[in-house]
N, CA, C and O atoms as a MOPAC input file, in Angstrom:
PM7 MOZYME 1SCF
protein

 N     12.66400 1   -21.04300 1     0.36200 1
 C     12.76700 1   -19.73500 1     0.94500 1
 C     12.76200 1   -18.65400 1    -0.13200 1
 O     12.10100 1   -17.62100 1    -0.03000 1
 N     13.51400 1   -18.94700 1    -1.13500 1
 C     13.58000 1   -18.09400 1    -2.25500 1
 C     11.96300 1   -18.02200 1    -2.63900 1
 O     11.60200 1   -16.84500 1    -2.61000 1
 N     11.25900 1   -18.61300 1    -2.86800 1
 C      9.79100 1   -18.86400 1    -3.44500 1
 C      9.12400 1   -17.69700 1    -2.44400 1
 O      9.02100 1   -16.59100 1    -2.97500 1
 N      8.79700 1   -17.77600 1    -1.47200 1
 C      8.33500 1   -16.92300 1    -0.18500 1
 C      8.81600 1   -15.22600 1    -0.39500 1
 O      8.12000 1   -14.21200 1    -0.33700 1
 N     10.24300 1   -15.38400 1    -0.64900 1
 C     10.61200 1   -13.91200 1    -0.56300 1
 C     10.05100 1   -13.76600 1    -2.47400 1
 O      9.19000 1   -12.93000 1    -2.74700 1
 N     10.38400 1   -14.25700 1    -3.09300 1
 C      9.26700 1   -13.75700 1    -4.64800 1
 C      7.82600 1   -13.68800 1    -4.48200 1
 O      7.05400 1   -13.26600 1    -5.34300 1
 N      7.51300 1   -14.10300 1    -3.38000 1
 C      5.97100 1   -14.21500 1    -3.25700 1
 C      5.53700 1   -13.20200 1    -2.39600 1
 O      4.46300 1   -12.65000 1    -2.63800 1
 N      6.26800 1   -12.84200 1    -1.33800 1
 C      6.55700 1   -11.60300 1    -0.75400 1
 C      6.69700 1   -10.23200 1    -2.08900 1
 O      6.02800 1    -9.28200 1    -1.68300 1
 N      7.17300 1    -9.98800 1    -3.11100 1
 C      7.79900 1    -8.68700 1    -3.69400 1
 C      6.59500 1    -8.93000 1    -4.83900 1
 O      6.22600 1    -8.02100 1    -5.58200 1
 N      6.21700 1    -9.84200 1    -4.86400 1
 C      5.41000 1    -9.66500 1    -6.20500 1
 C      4.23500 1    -9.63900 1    -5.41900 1
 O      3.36200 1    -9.05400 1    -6.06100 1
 N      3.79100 1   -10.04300 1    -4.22500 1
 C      2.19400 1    -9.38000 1    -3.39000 1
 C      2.49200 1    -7.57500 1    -3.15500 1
 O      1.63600 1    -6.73200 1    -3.42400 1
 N      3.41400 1    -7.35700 1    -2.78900 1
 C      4.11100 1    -5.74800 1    -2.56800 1
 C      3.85700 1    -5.08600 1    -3.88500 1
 O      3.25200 1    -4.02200 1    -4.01600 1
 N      4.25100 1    -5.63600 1    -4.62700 1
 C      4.15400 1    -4.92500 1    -6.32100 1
 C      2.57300 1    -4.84600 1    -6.57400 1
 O      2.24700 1    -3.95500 1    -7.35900 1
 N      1.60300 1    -5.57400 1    -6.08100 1
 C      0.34500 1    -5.89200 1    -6.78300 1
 C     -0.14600 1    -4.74400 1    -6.02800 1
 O     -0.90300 1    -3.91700 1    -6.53800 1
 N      0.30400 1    -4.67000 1    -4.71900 1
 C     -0.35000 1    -3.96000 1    -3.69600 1
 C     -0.43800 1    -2.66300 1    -4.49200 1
 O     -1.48500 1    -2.23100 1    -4.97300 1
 N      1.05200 1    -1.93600 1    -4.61100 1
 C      1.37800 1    -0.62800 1    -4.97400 1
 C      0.45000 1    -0.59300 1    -6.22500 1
 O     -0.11300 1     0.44800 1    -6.56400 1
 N      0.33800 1    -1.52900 1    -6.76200 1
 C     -0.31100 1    -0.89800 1    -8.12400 1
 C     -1.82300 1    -1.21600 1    -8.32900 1
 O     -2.46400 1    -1.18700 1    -9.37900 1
 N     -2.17300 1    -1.48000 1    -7.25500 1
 C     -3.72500 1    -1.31700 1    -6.58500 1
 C     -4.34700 1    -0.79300 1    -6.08800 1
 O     -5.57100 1    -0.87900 1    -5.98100 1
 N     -3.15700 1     0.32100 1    -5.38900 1
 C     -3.25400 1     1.46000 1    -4.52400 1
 C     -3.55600 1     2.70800 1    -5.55600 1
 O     -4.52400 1     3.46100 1    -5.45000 1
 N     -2.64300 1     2.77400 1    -6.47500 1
 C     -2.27900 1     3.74300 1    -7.42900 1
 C     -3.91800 1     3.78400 1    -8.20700 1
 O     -4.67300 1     2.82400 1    -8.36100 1
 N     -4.14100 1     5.20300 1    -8.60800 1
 C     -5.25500 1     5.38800 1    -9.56900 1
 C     -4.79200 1     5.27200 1   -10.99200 1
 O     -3.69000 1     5.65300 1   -11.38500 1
 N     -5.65900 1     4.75100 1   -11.68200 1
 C     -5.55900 1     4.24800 1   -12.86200 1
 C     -5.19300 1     5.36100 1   -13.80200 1
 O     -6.20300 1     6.00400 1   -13.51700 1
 N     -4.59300 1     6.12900 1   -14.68700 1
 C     -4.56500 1     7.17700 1   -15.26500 1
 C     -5.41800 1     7.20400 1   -16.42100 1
 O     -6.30700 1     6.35900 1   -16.52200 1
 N     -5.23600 1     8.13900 1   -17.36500 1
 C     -6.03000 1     8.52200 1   -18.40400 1
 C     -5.15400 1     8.40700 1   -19.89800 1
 O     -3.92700 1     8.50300 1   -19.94400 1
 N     -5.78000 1     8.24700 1   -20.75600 1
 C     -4.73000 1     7.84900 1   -22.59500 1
 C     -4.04600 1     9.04600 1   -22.31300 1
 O     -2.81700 1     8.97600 1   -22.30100 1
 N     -4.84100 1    10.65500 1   -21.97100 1
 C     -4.06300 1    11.47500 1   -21.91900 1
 C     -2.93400 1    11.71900 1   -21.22200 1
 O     -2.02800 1    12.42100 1   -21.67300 1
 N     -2.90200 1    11.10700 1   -19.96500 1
 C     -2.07200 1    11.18500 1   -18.69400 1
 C     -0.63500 1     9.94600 1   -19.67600 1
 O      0.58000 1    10.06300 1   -19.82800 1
 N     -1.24200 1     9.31400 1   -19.93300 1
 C     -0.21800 1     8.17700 1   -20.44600 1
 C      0.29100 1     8.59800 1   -21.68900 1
 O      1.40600 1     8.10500 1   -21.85800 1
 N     -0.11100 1     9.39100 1   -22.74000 1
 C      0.54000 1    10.32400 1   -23.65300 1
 C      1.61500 1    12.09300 1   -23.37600 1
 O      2.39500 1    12.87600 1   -23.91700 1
 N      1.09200 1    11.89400 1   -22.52700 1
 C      2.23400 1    12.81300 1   -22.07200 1
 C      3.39700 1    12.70100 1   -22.35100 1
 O      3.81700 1    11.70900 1   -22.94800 1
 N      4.31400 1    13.89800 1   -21.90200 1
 C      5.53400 1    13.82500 1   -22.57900 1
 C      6.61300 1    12.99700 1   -21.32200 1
 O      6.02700 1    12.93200 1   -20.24100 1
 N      7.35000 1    12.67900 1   -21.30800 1
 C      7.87200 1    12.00700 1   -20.21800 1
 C      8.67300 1    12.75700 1   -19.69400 1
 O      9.57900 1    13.39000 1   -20.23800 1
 N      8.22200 1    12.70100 1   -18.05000 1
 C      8.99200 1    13.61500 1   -16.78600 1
 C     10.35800 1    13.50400 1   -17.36900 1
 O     10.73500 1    12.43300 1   -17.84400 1
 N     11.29800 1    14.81700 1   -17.35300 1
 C     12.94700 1    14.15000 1   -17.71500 1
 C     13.56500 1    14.61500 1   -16.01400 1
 O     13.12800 1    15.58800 1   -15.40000 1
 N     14.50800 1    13.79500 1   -15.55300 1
 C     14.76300 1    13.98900 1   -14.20900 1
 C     16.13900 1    14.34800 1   -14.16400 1
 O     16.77600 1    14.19400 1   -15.20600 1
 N     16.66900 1    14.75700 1   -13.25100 1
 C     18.11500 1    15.35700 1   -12.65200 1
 C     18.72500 1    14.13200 1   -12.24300 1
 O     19.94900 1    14.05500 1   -12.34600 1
 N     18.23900 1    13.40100 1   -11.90600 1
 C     18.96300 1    12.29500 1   -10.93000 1
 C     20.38600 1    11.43900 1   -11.48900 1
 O     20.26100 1    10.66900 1   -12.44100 1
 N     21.22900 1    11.56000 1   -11.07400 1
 C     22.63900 1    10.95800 1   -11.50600 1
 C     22.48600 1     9.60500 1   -12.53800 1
 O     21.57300 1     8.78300 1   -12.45000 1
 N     23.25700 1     9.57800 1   -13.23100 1
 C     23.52500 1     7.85400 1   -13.72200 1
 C     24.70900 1     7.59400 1   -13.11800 1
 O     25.72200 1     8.29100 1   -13.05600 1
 N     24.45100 1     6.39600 1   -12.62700 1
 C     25.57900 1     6.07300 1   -11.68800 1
 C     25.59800 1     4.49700 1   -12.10800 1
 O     24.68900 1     3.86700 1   -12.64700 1
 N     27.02500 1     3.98800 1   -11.66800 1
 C     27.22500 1     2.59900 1   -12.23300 1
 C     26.51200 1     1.54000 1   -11.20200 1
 O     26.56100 1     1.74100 1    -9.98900 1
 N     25.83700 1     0.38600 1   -11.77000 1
 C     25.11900 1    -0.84800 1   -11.11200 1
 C     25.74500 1    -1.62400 1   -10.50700 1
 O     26.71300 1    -2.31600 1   -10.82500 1
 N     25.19100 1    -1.52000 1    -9.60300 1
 C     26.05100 1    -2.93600 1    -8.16900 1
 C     26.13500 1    -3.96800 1    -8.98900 1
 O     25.11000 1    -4.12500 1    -9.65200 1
 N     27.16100 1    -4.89100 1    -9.23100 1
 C     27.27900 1    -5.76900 1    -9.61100 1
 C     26.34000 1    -7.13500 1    -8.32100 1
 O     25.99300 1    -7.01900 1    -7.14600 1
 N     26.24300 1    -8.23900 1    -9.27000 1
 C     25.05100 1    -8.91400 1    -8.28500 1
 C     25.71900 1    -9.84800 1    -7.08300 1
 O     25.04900 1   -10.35200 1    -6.18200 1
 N     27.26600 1   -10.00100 1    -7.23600 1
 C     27.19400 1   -10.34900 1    -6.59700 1
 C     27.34000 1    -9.51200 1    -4.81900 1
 O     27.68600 1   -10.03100 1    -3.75800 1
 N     27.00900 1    -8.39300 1    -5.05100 1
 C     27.56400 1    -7.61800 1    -4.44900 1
 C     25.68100 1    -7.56400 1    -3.45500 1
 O     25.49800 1    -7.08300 1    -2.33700 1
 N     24.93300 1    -8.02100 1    -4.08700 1
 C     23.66100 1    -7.66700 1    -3.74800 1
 C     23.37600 1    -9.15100 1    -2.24500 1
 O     23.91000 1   -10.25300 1    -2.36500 1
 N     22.72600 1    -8.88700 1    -1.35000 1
 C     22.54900 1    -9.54900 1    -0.13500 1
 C     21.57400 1   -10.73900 1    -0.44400 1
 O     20.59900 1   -10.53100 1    -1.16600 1
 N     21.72100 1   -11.49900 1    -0.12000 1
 C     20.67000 1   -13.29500 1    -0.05100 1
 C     19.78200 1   -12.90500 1     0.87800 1
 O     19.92500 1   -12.11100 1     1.80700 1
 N     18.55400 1   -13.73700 1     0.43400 1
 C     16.74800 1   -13.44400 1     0.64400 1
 C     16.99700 1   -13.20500 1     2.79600 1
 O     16.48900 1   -12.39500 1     3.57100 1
 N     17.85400 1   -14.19500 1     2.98600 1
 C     18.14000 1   -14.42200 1     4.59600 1
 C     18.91900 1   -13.47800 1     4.82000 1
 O     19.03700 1   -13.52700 1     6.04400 1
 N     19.71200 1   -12.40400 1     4.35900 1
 C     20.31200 1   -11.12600 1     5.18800 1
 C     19.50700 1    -9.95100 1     4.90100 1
 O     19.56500 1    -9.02000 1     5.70400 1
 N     18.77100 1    -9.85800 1     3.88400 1
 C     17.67500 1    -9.11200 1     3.63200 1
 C     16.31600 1    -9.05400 1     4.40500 1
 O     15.76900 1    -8.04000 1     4.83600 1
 N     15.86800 1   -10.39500 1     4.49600 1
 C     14.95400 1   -10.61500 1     5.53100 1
 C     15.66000 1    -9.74600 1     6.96400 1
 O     14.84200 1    -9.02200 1     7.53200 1
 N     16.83300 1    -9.76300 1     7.46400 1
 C     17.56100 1    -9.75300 1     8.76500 1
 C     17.85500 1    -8.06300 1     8.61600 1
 O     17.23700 1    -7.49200 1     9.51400 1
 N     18.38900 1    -7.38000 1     8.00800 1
 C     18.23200 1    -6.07900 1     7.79300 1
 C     16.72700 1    -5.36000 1     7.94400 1
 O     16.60500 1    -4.25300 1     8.46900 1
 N     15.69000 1    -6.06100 1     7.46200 1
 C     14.29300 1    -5.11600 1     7.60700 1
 C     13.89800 1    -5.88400 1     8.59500 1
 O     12.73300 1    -6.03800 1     8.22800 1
 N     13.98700 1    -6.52400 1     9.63600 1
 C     13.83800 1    -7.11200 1    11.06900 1
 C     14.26100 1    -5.97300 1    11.87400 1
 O     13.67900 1    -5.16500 1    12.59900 1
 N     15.55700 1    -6.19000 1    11.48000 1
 C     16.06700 1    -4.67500 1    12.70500 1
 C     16.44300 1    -3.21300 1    12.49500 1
 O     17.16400 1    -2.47300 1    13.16400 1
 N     15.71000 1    -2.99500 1    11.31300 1
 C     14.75600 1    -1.41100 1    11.12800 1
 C     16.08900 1    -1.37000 1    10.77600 1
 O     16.54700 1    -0.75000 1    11.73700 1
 N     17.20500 1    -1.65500 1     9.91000 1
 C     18.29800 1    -0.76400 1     9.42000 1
 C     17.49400 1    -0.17200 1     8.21500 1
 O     17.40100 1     1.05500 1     8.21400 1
 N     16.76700 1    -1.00600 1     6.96100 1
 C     16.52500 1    -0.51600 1     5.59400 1
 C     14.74200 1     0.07800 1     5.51200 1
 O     14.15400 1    -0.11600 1     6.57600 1
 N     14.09600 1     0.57900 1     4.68100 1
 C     12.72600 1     0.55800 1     4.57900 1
 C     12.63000 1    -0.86400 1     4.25800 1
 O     13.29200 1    -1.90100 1     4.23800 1
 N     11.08300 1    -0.22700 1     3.93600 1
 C     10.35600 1    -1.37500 1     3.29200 1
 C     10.07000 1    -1.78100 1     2.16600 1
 O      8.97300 1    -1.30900 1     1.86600 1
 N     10.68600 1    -2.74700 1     0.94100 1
 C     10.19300 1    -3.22400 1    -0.33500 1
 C      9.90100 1    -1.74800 1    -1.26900 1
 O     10.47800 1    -0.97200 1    -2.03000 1
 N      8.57400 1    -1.98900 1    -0.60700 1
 C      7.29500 1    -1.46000 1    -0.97700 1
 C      7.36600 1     0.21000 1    -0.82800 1
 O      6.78300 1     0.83800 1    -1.71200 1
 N      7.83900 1     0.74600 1    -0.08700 1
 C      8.40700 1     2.24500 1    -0.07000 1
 C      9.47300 1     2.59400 1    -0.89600 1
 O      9.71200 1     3.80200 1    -0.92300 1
 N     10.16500 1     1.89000 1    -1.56300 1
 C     11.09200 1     1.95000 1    -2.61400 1
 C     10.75800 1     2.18500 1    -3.38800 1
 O     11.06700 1     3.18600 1    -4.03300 1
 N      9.61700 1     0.98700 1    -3.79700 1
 C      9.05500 1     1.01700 1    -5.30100 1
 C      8.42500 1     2.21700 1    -5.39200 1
 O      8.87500 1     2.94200 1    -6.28000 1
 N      7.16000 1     2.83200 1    -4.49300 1
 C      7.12500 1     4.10200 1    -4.28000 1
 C      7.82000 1     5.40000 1    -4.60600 1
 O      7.36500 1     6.51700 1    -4.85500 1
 N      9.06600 1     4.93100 1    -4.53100 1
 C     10.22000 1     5.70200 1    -4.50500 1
 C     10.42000 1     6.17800 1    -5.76000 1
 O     10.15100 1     7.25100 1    -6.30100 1
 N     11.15200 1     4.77900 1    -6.26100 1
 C     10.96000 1     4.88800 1    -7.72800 1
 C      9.02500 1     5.38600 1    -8.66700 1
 O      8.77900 1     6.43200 1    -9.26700 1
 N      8.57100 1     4.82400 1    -8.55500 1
 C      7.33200 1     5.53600 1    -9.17600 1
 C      7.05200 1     7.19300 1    -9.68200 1
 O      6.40600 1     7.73200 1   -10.58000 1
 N      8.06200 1     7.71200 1    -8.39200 1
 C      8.61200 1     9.38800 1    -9.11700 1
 C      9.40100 1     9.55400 1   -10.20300 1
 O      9.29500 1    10.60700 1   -10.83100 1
 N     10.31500 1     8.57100 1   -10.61700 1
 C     11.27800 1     8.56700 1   -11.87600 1
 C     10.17800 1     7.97400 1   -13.14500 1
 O     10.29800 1     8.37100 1   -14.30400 1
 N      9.28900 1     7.14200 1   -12.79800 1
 C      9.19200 1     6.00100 1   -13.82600 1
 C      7.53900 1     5.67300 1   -13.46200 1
 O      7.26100 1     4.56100 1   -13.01100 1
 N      6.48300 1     6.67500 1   -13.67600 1
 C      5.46000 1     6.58400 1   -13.20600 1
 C      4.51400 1     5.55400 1   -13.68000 1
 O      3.47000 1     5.23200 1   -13.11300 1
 N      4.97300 1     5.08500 1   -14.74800 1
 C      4.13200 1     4.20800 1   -15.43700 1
 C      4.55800 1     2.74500 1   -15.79600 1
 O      3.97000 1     2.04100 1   -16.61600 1
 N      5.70300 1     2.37100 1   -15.04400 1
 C      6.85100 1     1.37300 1   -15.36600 1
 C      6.13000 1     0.37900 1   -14.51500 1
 O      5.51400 1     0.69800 1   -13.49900 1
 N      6.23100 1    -0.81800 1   -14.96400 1
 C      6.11900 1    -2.10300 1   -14.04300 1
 C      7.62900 1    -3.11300 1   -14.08200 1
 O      8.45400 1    -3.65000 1   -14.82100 1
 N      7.04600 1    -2.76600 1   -12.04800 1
 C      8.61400 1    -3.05900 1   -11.41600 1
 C      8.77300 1    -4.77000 1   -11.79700 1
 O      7.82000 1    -5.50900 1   -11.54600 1
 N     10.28000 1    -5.43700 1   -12.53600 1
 C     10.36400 1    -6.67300 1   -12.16600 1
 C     11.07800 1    -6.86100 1   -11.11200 1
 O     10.73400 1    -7.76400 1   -10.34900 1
 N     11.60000 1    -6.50400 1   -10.97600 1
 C     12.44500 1    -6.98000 1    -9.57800 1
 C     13.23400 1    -6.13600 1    -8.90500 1
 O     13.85300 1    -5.23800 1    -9.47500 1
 N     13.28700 1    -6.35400 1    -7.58700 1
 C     14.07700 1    -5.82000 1    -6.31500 1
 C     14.85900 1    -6.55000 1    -5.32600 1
 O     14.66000 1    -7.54100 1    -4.62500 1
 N     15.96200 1    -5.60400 1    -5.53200 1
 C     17.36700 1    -6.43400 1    -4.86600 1
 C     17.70800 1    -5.25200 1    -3.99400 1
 O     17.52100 1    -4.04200 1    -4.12200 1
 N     18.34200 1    -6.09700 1    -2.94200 1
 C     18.97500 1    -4.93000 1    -1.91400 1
 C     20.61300 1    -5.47900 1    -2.34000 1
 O     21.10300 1    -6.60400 1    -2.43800 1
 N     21.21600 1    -3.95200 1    -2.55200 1
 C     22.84200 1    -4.46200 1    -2.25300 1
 C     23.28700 1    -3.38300 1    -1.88800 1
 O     22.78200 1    -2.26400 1    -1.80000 1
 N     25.16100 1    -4.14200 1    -1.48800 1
 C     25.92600 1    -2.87600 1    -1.38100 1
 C     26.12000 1    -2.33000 1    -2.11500 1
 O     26.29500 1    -2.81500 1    -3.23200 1
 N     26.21700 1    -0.57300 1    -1.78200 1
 C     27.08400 1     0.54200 1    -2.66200 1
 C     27.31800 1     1.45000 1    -2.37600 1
 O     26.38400 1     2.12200 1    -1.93800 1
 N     28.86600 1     2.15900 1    -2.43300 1
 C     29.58500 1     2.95600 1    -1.64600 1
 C     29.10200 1     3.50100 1    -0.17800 1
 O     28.49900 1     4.50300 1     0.20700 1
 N     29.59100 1     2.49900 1     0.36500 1
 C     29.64100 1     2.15300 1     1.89100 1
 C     28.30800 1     1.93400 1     2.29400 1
 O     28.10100 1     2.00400 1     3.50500 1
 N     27.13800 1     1.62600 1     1.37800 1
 C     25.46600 1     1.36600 1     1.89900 1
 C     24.81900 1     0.85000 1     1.23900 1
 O     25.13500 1     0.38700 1     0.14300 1
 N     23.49600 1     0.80200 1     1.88500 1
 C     22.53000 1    -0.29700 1     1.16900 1
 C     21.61400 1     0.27500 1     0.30900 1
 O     20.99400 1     1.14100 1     0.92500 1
 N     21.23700 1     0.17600 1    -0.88200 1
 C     20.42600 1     0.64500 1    -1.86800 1
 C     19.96600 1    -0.45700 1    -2.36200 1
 O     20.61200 1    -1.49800 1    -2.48000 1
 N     18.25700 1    -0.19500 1    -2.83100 1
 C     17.12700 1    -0.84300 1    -3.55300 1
 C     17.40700 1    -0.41100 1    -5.10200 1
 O     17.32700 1     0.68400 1    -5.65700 1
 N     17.88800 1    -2.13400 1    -5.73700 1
 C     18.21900 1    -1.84400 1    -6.93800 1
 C     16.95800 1    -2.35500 1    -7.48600 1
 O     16.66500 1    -3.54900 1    -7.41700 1
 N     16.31800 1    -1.59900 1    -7.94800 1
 C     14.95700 1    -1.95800 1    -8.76400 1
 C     15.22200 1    -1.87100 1   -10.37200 1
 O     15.92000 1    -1.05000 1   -10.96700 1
 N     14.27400 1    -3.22400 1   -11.03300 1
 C     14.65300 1    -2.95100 1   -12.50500 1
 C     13.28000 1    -3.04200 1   -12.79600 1
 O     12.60200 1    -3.98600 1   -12.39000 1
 N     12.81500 1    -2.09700 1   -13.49300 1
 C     11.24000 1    -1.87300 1   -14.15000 1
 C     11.51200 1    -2.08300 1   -15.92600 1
 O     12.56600 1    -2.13100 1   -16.56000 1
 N     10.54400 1    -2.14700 1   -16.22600 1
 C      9.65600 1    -1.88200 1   -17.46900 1
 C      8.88300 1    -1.35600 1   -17.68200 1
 O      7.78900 1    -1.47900 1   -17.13100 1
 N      9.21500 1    -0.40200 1   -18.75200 1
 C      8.73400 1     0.53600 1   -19.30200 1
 C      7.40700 1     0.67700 1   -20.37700 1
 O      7.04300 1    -0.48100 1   -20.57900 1
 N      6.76400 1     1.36900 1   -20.94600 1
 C      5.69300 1     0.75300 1   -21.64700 1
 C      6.36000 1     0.65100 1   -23.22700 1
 O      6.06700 1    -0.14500 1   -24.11900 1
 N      7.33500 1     1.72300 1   -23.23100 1
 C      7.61200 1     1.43900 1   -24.48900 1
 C      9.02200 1     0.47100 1   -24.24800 1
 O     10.01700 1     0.91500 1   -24.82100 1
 N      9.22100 1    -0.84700 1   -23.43700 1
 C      9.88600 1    -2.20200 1   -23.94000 1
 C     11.00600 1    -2.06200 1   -23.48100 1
 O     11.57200 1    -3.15100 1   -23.57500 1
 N     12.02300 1    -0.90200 1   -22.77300 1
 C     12.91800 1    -0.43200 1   -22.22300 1
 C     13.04800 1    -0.88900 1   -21.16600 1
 O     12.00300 1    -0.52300 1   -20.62600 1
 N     13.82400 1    -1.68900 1   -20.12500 1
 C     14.41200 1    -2.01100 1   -19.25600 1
 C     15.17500 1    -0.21300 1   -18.63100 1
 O     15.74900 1     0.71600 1   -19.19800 1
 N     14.72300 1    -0.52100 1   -17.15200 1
 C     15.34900 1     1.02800 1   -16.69500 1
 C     15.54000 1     0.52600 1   -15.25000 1
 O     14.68000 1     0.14300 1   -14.45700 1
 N     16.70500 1     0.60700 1   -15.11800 1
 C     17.27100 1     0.46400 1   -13.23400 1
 C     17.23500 1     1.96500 1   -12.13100 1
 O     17.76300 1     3.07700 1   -12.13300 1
 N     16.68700 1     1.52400 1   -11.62900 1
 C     16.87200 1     2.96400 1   -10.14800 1
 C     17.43700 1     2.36200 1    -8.99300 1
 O     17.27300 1     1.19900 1    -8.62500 1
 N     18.09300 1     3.22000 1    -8.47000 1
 C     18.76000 1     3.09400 1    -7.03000 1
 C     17.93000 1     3.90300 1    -6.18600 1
 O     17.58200 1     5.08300 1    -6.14700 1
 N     17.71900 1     2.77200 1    -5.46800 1
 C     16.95900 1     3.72700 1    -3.81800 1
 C     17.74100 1     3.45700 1    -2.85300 1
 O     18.23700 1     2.34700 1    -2.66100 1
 N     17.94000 1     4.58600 1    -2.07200 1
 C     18.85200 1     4.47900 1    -0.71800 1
 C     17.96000 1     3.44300 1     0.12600 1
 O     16.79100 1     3.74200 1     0.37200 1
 N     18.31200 1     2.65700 1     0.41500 1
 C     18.18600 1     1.42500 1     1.86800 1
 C     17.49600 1     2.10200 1     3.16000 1
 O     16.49900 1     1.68500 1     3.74900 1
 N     18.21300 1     3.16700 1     3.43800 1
 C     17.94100 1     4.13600 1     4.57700 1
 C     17.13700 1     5.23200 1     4.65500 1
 O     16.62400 1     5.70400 1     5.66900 1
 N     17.05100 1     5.62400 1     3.49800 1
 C     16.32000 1     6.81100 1     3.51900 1
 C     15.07600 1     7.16300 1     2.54100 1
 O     14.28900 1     8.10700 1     2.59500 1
 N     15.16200 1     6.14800 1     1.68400 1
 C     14.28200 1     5.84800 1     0.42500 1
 C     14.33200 1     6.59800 1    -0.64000 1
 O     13.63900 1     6.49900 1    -1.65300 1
 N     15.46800 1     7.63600 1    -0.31500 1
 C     15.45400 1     8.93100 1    -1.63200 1
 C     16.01700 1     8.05000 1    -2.88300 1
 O     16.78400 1     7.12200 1    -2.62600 1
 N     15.57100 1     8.38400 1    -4.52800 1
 C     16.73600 1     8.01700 1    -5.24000 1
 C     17.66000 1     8.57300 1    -5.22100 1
 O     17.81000 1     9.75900 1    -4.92900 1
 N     18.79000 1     7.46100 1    -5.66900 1
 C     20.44400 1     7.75900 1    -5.70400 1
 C     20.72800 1     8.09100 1    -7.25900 1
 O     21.46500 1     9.00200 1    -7.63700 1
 N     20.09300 1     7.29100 1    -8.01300 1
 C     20.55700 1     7.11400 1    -9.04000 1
 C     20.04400 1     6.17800 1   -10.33600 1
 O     19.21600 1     5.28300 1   -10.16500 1
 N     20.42800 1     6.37800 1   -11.20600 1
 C     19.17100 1     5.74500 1   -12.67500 1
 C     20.09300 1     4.77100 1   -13.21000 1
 O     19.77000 1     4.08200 1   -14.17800 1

């Protein structure tokens, strides 16, 4: 089951970044967007939901979708490739803890609200 839901987030990831237009040396030399968005502390994992309550949350339309997250994030981190996405709790809700990579080798976490897809937090 675990295999399916990685096979699930990494077809979602290929998608988004198939969708996306390719940029330019110039576009990719740019100076990097600096954002407002809070730093806020990381759900610890165990705090984050198993592939089967996750599956069961986007069944009955409580959270978005994967794939609208990553979206989400792509406004903080336009050029980052996402490794992974976890749904967990945090203060009293569900947020998309995404951890990307950066081009320059940096590991960078975003919080996406569950519900609403806005970021929460870096």
């Amino acid at each position: 089951m675990r295999y399916v839901l990685a096979l699930l987030f990494v077809g979602l990831t290929v998608a988004v970044l198939a969708t996306e237009s390719g940029g330019t040396l110039a576009e990719e030399s740019a100076a990097p967007v600096v954002s407002t968005i809070p730093v806020q502390s990381i759900p610890r994992n165990d705090a984050c939901l198993s592939p089967a309550d996750m599956r069961e949350a986007l069944a009955d339309k409580r959270v978005i979708e994967p794939v609208a997250a990553i979206r989400a994030a792509r406004q903080v981190i336009p050029r980052a490739e996402i490794q992974r996405a976890r749904l967990c709790r945090h203060d009293e809700g569900l947020v998309y803890l995404l951890t990307a990579l950066r081009r320059d080798g940096q590991f960078v976490h975003v919080m996406i609200d569950a519900t609403t897809g806005q970021i929460t937090g870096r």
